[in-house]
C-alpha positions in Angstrom: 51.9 -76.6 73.4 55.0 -75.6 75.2 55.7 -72.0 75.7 58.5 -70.3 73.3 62.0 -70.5 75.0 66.0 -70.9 73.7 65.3 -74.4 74.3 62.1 -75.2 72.7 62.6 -78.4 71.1 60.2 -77.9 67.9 60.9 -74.2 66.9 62.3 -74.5 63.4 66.3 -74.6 63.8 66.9 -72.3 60.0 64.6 -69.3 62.2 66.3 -69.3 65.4 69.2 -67.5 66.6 72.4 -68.4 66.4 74.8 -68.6 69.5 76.3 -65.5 68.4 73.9 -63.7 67.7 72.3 -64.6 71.5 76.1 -63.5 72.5 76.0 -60.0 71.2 76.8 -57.5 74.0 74.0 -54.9 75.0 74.8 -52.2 72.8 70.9 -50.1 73.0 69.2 -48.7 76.2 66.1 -48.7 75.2 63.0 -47.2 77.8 59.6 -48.9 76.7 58.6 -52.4 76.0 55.7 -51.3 73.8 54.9 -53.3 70.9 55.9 -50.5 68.5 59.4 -50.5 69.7 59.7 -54.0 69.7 57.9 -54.5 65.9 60.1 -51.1 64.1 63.2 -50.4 66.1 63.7 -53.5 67.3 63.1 -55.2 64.3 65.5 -52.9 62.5 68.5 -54.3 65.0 67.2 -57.9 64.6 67.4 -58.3 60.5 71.0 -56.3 61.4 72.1 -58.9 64.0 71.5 -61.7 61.3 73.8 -60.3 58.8 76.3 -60.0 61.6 76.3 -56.5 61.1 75.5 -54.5 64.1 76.2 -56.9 66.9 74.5 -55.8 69.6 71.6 -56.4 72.2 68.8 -54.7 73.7 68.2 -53.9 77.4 65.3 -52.6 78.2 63.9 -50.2 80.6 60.0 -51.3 82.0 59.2 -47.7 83.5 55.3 -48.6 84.6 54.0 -51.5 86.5 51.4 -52.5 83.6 51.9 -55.5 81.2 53.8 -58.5 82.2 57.4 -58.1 82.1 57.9 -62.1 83.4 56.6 -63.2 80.1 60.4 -61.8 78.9 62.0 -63.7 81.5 59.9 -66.8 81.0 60.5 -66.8 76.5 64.3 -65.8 77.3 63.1 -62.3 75.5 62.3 -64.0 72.5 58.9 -63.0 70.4 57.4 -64.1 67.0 56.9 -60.9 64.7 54.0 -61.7 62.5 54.0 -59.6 59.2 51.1 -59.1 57.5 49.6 -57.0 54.6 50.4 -55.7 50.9 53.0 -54.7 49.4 53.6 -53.2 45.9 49.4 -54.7 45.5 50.4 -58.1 46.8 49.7 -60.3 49.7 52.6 -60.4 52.7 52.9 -63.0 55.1 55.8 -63.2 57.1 56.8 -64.6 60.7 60.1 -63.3 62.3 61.4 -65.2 65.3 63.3 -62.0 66.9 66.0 -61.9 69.6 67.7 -58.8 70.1 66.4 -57.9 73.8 68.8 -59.6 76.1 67.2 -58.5 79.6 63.9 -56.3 80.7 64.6 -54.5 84.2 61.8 -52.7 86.1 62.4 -49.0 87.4 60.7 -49.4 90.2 62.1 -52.3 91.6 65.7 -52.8 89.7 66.5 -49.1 89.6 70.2 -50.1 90.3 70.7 -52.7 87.6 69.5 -49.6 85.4 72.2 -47.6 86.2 74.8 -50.2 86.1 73.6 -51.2 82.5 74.1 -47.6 81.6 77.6 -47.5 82.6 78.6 -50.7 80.2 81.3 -49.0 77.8 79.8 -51.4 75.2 75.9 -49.5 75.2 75.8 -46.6 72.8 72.5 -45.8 71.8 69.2 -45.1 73.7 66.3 -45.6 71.9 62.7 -44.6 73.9 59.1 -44.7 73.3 57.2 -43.2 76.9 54.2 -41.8 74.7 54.0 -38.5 74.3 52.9 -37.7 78.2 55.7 -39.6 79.4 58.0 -36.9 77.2 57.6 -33.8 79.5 59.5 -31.8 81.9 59.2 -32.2 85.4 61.8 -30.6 87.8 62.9 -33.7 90.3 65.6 -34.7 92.2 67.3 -37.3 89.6 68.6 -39.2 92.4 65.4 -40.9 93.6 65.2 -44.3 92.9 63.8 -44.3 90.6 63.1 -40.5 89.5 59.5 -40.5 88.1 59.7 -38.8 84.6 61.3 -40.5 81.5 63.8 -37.4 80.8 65.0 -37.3 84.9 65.3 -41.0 84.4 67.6 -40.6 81.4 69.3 -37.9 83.2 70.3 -40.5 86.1 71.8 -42.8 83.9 73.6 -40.7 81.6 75.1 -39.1 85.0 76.3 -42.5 86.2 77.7 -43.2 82.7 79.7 -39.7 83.1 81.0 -40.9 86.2 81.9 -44.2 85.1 83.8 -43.0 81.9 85.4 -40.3 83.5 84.0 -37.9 81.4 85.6 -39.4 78.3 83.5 -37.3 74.9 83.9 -40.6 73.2 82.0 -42.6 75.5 78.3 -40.4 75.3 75.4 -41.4 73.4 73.4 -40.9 70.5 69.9 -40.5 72.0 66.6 -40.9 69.4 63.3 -40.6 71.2 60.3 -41.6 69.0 57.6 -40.4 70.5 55.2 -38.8 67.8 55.5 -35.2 68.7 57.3 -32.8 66.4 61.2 -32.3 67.3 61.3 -34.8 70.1 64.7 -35.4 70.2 65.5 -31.1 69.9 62.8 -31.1 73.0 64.3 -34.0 74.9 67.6 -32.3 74.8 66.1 -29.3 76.3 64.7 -31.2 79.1 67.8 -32.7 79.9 69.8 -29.7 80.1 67.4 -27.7 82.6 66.9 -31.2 84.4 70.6 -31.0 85.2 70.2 -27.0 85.8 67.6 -27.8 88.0 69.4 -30.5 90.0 72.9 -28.1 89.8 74.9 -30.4 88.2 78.2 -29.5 88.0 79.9 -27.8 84.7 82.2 -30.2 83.8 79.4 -32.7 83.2 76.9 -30.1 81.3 79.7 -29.5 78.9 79.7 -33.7 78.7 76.1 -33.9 78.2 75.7 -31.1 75.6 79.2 -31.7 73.5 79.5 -35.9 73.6 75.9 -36.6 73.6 73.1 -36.4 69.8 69.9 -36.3 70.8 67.9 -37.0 67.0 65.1 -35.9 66.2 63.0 -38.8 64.5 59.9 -39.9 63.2 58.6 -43.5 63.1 55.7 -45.1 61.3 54.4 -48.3 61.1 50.9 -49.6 62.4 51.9 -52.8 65.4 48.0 -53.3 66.4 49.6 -55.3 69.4 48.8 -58.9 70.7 46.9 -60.8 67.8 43.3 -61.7 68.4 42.9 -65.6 69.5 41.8 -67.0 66.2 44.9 -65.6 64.1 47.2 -66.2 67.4 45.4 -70.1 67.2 46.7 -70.6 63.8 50.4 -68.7 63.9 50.5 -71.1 66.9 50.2 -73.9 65.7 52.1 -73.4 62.4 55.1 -72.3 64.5 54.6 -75.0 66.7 55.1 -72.9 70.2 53.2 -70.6 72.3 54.4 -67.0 72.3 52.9 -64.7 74.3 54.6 -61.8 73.5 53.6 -62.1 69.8 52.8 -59.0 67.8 51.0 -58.6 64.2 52.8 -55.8 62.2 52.3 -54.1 58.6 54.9 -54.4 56.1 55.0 -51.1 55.4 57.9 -49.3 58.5 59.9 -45.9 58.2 62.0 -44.8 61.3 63.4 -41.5 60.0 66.6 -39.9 62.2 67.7 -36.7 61.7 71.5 -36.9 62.1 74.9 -36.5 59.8 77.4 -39.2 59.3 79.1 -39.4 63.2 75.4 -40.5 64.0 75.2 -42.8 61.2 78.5 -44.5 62.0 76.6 -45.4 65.4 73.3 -46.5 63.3 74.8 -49.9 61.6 71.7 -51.0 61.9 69.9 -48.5 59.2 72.4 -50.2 56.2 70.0 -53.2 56.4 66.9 -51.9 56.7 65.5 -49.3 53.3 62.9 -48.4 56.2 65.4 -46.4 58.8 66.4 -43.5 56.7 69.3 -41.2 58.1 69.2 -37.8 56.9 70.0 -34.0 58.1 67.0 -33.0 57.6 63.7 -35.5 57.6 61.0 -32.9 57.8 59.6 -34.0 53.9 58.9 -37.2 55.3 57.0 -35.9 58.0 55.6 -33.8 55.3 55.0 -36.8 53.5 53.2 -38.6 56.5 51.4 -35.9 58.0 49.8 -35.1 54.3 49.1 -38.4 52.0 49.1 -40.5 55.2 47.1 -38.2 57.6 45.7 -35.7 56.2 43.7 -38.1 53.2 42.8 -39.9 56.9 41.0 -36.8 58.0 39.2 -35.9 55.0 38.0 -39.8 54.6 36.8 -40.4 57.3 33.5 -39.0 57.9 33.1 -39.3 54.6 33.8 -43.3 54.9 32.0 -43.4 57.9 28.3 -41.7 56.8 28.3 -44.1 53.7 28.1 -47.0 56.1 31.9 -48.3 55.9 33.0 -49.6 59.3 36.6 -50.2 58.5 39.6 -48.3 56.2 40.3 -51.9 54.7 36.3 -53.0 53.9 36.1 -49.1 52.9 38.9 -49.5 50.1 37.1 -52.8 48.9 35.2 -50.2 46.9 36.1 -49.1 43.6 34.4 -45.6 44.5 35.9 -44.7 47.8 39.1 -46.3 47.0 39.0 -43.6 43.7 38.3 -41.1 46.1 41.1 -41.7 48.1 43.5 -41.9 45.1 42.3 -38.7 43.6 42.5 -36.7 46.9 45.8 -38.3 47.6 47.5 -38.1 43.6 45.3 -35.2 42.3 45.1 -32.9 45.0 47.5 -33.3 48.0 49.8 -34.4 46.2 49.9 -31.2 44.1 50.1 -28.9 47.1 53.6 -30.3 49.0 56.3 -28.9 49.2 58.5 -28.1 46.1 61.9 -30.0 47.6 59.0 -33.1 47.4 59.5 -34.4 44.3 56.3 -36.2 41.8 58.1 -39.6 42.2 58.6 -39.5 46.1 55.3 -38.7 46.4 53.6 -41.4 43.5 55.8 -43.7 45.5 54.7 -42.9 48.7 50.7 -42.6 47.6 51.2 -46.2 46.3 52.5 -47.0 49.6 49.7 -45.7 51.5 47.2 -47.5 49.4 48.6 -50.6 49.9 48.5 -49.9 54.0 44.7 -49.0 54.0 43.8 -51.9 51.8 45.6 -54.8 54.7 42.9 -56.8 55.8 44.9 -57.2 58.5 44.4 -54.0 60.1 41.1 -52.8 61.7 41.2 -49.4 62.0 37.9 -48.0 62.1 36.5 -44.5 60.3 35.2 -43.5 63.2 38.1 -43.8 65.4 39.6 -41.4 63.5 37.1 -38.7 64.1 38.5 -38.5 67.6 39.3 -34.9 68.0 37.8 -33.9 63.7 38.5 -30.4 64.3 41.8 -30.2 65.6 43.2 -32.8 63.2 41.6 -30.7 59.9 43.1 -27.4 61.1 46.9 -29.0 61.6 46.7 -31.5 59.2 44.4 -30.3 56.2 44.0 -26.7 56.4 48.1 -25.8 55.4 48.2 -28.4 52.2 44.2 -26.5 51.2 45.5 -23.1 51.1 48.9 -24.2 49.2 46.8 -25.8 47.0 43.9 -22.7 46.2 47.4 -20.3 45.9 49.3 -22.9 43.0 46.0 -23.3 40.8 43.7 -20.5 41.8 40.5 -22.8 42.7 38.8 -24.7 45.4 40.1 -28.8 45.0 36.7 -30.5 44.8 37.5 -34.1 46.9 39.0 -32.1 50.0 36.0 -29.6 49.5 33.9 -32.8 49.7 36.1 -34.2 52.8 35.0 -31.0 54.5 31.4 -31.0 53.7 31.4 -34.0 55.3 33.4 -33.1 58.3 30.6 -30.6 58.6 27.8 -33.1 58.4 29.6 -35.4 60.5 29.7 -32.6 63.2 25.8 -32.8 63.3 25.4 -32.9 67.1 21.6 -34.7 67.7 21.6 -35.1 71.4 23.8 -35.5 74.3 23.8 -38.0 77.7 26.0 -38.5 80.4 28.5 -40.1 77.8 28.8 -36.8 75.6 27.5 -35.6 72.2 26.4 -38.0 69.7 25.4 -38.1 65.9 23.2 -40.1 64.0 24.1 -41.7 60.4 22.1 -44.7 58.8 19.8 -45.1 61.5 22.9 -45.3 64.0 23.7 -43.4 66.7 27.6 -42.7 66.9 29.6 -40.8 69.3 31.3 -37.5 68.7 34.5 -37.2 70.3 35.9 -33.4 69.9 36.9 -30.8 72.3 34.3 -28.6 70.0 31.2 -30.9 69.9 29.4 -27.6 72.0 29.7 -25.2 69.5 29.0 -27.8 67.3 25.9 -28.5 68.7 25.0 -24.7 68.6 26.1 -24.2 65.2 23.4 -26.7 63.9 20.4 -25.0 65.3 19.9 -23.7 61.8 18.7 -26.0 58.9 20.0 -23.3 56.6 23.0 -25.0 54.7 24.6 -21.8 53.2 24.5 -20.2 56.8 25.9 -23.2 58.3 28.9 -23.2 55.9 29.2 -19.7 56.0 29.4 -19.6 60.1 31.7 -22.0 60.6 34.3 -21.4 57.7 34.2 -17.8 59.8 35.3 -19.1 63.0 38.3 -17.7 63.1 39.1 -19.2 66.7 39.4 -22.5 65.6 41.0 -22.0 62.2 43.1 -19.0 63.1 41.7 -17.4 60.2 38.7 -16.6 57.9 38.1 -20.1 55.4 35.5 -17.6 53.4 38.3 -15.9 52.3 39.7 -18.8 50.1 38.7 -18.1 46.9 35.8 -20.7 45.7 36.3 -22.4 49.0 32.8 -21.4 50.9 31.0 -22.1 47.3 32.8 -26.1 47.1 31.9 -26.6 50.2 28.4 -25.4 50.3 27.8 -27.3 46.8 29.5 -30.6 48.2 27.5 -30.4 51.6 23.7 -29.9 49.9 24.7 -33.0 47.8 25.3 -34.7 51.0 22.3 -33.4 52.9 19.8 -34.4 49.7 21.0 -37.9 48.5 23.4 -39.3 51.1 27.0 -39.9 51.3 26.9 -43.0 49.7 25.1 -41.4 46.6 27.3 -38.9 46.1 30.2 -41.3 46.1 28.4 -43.4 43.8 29.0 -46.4 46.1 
């Protein structure tokens, strides 16, 4: 089977690209070749480009020397995005043959190019994804070639574009980073500015890089697992009729929120395609929205899930118990303690949403991979939506009070090794992956459930304050963890 290519003889005409489309100028600086990027932004400026309506290309900055950047080179930067999963409760199956990267240039070895590309007139947007380590501060000289950091190496380039537009305030950029930490672009810009302190830049280009330049703050979310595994990669394959190995598996389900006003959105054509890039002043309710019915319901599941035996979210919400659970907590509960500006039909909308993500057979994401750092994720993520909702109805909600009971029992440290702290749960041993798993392992020295639950809703230096203190909340939990210690998990879900 011959590789994908602009040439391929047998990839089906009414999916390819047109000429002009392939013809587009490079309009996007874009820093990561990460499958996210490619399968949400990317994809955003791909269904654009075919309505002809924001005509423009991606180049693309390859900061580390992982992955294979040839395989770019050798498919002319053409990959298949494979679409699969439920939506509105039915089956998705989509294959997009996308096209919007024109070129992939390595830092380390193409640093010039970079800077060149920056200085086109026609590239107005950056778009990055570094991970959340590669969006730090580090004071360096941003004339190395390359500098290491991603915000030095921004820097760079947005100096050369200075230089090359004369300073023109028309000719800056709207930057959106979309790395998942709160306020990324307000931090980026932050970094920027003391980078160019640092390296004593002169004033006139300050004023050009705080006046002419947005950097948004955004949030994205859409699960891109990465490379398919053989036997679904076999079968898209041969369908398509050409090899592609830079093919990606997505969810329907995408949201790129940008926080910006309309001089940004002029910028954006892109986000009038797509109902999943949302432009707004302010996006912080759908960060509410994520970090509460999306993340939070994750956290209290999980153990939960995981000590009544279900290995996956997707196998997990194959049963009519668990799957009830996850409603209730989600509808009944959570969704009764957001904020007021929230309103009952954005978040019935969005629960429905959700639902349909963690039934996709497509996606594998294990219970137990999300217990990866338990504590930290119930203090940010549960702990602020549990005492909104004790304050609006005056009593302990009974599925999150069963979520942490089985936090708790998940927590039960049974040995250790040179691998860490592990747990045992239907005759399995599992690992226990927190930054507490110590005092965890201290705290369960007593076989005393109402001391257990009373000493750790008490520690106040992890939760920053007393949980006993919540009215009914030590008695909910108590009740929901002796359940769980007497018939199982799986029993008291009634699976």
């Amino acid at each position: 089977m011959e590789p994908l290519s602009i040439n391929h003889p047998r990839v089906r005409r009414a999916d390819f690209p047109t000429a002009a489309m392939l013809a587009y100028p490079e309009r996007v600086l874009q820093f990561g070749t990460g499958v996210l990027l490619r399968g949400l932004t990317d994809y955003a400026i791909e269904t654009a480009n075919r309505r002809a309506l924001f005509q423009g290309r991606i180049v693309v900055v390859k900061s580390t020397d992982g992955g294979d950047a040839g395989a770019f080179d050798r498919q002319d930067g053409l990959y298949t995005l494979c679409i699969r999963g439920i939506r509105d409760g039915l089956p998705v199956a989509e294959d997009l043959l996308c096209s919007p990267i024109s070129r992939v240039l390595a830092a380390r070895t193409q640093w010039a190019d970079i800077l060149q590309a920056a200085t086109q007139p026609a590239i107005e947007v950056v778009i990055s994804n570094t991970t959340e380590v590669g969006l730090q501060y580090v004071p360096e000289d941003i004339r190395a070639t390359p500098p290491a950091s991603f915000p030095a190496k921004l820097l760079a380039c947005l100096y050369a574009r200075y230089q090359a537009v004369a300073g023109d305030p028309a000719r800056g950029w709207v930057i959106i980073p979309t790395e998942l930490i709160p306020d990324n672009g307000t931090r980026l810009a932050d970094m920027l500015l003391r980078l160019a302190h640092h390296n004593a830049l002169d004033a006139s280009f300050i004023h050009w890089l705080t006046t002419a330049n947005t950097c948004c703050n955004s949030l994205v979310d859409r699960i891109v697992p990465g490379s398919p595994d053989e036997g679904f990669r076999a079968g898209a394959e041969a369908a398509l009729g050409y090899q592609d190995d830079l093919m990606i598996l997505a969810e329907p389900y995408r949201l790129w929120a940008i926080e910006g006003g309309e001089q940004v959105r002029a910028r954006l054509a892109f986000a009038a395609t797509d109902a999943g890039v949302i432009i707004a002043p302010d996006i912080t309710r759908y960060r509410e929205l994520k970090l509460r019915l999306l993340n939070a319901v994750h956290t209290l599941t999980c153990g939960l899930a995981h000590l009544a035996g279900f290995e996956t979210v997707s196998a997990g919400m194959e049963s009519p118990a668990l799957s009830g659970f996850v409603s209730d907590l989600m509808v009944q509960e959570i969704g009764q303690a957001l904020p007021p500006d929230i309103t009952q039909e954005d978040m019935v909308l969005f629960a429905h949403q959700v639902l349909d993500r963690f039934r996709n057979p497509y996606i594998r994401h294990r219970w137990l991979a999300i217990t990866l750092q338990y504590t930290a994720k119930v203090r940010m993520r549960v702990l602020p939506v549990l005492r909104t909702y004790i304050t609006r109805f005056g009593q302990p909600p009974a599925a999150m009070a069963l979520g942490m009971a089985a936090y708790i029992r998940c927590m039960r440290v049974t040995g250790r090794d040179a691998a860490g702290y592990w747990g045992e749960a239907n005759g399995n041993r599992y690992q226990i992956q927190d930054d507490h798993a110590a005092w965890w392992e201290t705290v369960w020295q007593t076989d005393d459930p109402e001391l257990l639950v009373r000493q750790v809703l008490r520690q106040t230096d992890i939760w920053g304050e007393d949980l006993t203190l919540l009215p009914g909340w030590e008695a909910a939990v108590l009740h929901a963890l002796r359940r769980i210690l007497d018939q199982g998990a799986g029993v008291v879900l009634g699976v």
